[in-house]
N, C-alpha and C positions, 0 to 999 in steps of 0.2 A: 361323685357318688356312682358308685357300678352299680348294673342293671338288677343284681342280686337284691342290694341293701335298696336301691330304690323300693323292690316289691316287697321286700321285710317290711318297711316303716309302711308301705301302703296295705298291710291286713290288717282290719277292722279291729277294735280293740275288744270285742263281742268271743275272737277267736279263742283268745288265752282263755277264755272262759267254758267250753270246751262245747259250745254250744254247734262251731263249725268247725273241721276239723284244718288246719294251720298249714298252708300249701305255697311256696315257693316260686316261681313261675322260672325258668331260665330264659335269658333273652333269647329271643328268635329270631334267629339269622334268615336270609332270602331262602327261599326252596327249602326251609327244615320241614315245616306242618307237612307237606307236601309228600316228600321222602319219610317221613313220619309213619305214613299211612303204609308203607311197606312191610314193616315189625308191627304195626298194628294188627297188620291180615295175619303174618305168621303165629303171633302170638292167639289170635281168634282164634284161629285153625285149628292150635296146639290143644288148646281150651276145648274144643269140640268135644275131639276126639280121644282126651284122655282117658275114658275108661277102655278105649281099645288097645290091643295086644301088641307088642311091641316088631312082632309079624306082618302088620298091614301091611303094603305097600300100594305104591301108587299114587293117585288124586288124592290128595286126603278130603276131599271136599264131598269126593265121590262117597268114604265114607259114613257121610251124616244120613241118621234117618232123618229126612224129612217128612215124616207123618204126624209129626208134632208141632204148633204152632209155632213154638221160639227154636226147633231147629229150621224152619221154615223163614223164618224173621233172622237167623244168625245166616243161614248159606245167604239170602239174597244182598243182605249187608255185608259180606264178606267180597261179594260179588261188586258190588258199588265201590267196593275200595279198590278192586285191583283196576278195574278202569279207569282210577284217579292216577293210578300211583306212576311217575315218571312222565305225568302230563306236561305239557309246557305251554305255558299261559301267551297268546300275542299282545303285544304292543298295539294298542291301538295308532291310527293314523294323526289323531289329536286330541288334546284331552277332554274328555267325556267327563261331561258336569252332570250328576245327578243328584234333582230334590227326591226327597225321602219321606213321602207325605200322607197321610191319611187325617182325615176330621176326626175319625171317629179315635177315643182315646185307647191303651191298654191292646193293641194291637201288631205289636213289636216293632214297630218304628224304629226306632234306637237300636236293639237289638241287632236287626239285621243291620241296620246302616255300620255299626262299629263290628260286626263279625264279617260281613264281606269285604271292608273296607281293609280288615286283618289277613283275610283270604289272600286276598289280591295283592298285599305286600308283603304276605312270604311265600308268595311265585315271584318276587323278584321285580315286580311294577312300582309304581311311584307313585304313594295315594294318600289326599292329605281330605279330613274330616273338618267341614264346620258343621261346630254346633250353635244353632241358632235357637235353640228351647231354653227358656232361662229356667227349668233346675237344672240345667246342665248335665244328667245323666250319663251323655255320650262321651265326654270328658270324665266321668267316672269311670266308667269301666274301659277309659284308655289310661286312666293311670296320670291323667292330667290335671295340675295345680289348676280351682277356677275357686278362691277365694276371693272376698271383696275387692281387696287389695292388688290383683292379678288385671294387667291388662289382659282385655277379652275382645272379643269380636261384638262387644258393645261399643269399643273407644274402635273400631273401624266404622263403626253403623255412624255413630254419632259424633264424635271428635275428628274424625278422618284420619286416624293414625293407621298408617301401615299395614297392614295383615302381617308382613314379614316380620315383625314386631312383636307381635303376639302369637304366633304358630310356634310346637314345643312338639320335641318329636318323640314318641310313645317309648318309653324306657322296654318294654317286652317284647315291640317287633322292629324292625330295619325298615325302611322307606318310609315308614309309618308316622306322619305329623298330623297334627291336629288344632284347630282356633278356637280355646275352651269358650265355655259360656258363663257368663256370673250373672246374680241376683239383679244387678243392676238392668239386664235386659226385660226385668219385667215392666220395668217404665219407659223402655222404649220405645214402645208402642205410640207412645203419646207423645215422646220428643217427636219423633219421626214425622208427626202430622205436617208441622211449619216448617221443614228442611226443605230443600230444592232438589229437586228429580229425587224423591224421595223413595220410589220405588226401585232406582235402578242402584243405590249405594254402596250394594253389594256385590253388583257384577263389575262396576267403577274398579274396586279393591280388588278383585280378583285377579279382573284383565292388569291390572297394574302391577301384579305380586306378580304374573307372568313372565310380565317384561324384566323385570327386576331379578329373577335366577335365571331365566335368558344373558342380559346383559353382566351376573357375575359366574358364568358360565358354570352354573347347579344346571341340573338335567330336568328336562321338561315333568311336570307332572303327567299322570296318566290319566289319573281319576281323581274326580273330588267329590265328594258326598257330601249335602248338606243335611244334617239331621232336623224337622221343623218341629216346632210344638204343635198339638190336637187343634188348631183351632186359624182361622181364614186373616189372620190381621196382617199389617205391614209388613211383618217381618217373613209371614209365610209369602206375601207377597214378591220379597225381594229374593227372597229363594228362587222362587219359580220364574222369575224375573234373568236370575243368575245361570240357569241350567236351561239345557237343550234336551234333558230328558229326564222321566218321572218315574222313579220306582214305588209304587205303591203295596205295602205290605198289606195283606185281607186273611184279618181272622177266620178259621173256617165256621162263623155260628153265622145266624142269620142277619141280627142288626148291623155286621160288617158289608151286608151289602145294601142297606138304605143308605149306609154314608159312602159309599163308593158312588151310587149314583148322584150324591150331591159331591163331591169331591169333582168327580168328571165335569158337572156344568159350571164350576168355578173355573175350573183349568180352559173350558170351554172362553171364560171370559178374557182370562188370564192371555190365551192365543190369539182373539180378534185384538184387544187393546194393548197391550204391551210386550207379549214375546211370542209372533208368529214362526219360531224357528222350536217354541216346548215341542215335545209328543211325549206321550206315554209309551213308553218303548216296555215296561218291564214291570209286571206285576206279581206277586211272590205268597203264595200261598202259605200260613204260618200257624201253629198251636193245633197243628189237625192230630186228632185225636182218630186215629184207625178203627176203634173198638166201637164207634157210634155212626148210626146213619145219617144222623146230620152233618156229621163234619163230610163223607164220601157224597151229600147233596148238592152241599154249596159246593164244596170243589168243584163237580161236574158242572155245575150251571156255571160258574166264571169263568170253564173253561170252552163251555159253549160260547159265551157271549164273546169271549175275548181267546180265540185261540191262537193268534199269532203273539200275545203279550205275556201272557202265563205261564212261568219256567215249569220245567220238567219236576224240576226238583222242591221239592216239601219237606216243608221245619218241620218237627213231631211238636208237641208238648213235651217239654221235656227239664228235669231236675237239675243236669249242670249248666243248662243253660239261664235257667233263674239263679243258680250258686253262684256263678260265675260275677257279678257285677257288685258281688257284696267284699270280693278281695279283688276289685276294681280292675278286672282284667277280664277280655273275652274268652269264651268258650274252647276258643283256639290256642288258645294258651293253658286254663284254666283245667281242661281236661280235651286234648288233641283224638284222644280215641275214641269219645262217646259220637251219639246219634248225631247229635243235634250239630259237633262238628261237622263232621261229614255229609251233613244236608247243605251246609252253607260253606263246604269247599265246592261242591256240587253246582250250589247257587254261584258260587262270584264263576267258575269255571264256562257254564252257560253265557254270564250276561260278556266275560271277556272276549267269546268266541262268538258272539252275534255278530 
């Protein structure tokens, strides 16, 4: 099946109905989003400046009145692109395991972990997603089979089969694989009590899949994301258990920051008893809404309290990034030129270059 007819059969059957309108994805080779962003700015540009005279010359950029707030919001985003455009992402020195966690739920957990994860493999890196939330979300919006029937990264938790076994690589981007999640992991929780080294079963799997494209001479992973569900159980456990560093997404409202403070004194536990090599390297500010003073409050205080962890770059609120996971494909695919792309080529860009 090619990458086209994959993404046919994966839109919603809601579409034909014309409730969404009916979008196609082409697979995405390494460096396309990326180079993307270059016809992006031109065509921005072009758009600008349309109703001027076919006489200008020069910057076109120079052009735009800015005394209005959306030509003030299009130059600075015009601006954000050309700094991206013909970037070159490094190589990390080895691969960089990140849990994806927050308590608090509705927070873009998932989101960012499967849009960075997209980022990062079309610059051309080698980045494989587990999903460890049994609805399995993250595997949705990659495009990945996790029906009952689907070996998942539940028969790794608990059967001990393979990771290599169940990893399926995202039909709309290149380096891009993924370890869906099924239904059955919501009773994981409870197998998991009686197992033996029950917390570490996931980092067992991982270091072993290592060796195992090592030894069939596939190229190292760069990055692995795990995506966890809202809540402190074994499997979040084994997450954090699995990684050496924590991306924590924080809505900008207020109750995102009572669970950030109980999120840290877990991880706080997390590093005395079981994986003194975590840190929270990478916190990512998401859903901020510009037009309100609370969302420009909490920003500023998280970035007090925590300013060497805090990316630069911030998610908006934004509409194709909620569209995006209903025709089971990230925003990077879904729509390459909207905001909410470009905040999280932004974001994977930063945390590759830490």
């Amino acid at each position: 099946m090619t990458s086209s007819e994959a993404s046919t059969q994966r839109i919603p059957p809601f579409v034909s109905l014309g409730s969404a309108r009916a979008m196609v994805a082409p697979s995405i080779a390494p460096t396309d989003s990326w180079n993307h962003l270059n016809s992006v700015t031109n065509r921005s540009k072009s758009a600008a400046v349309s109703r001027e005279t076919d006489s200008v010359s020069g910057n076109i950029m120079d052009t735009i009145d800015d005394s209005s707030p959306i030509a003030r919001d299009l130059a600075h985003e015009n601006k954000r692109r050309e700094r991206l455009i013909g970037r070159q992402l490094p190589k990390p020195e080895k691969t960089r395991i990140f849990t994806v966690s927050n308590q608090k739920g509705g927070v873009g957990k998932t989101t960012t972990t499967v849009n960075i994860a997209a980022a990062l493999a079309a610059a051309g890196l080698n980045v494989l997603v587990i999903d460890i939330d049994p609805q399995g979300n993250a595997s949705t919006a990659l495009g990945i089979e996790h029906h009952a029937d689907v070996d998942s990264i539940y028969d790794v938790l608990i059967n001990d089969v393979p990771l290599k076994d169940v990893v399926a690589p995202c039909p709309d981007i290149a380096n891009l694989i993924c370890a869906p999640a099924t239904i059955h992991l919501a009773g994981a929780e409870i197998e998991l009590v009686s197992l033996v080294a029950r917390e570490q079963r996931l980092r067992r799997a991982i270091d072993v899949y290592a060796k195992e494209r090592e030894k069939s001479g596939e190229a190292r992973l760069d990055y692995i994301f795990i995506d966890c569900p809202p809540s402190l159980g074994l499997l979040t456990v084994n997450a954090f258990c699995a990684a050496n560093e924590v991306l924590i997404p924080i809505q900008c409202e207020y109750y995102a920051l009572e669970g950030l403070s109980q999120l840290l004194k877990n991880i706080e536990m997390i590093q005395k008893h079981l994986n003194a090599e975590l840190v929270v390297s990478t916190i990512l500010l998401t859903m901020y809404d510009g037009r309100t003073n609370l969302a420009a409050q909490v920003a500023a205080e998280v970035r007090q309290h925590f300013p060497d962890q805090v990316l630069g770059a911030v998610v908006p609120r934004s509409v194709r990034i909620s569209e995006a996971p209903s025709y089971q494909q990230t925003v990077m695919t879904y729509d390459p030129s909207s905001s909410g792309a470009l905040s999280y080529l932004e974001a994977a860009a930063e945390i590759a270059e830490r």
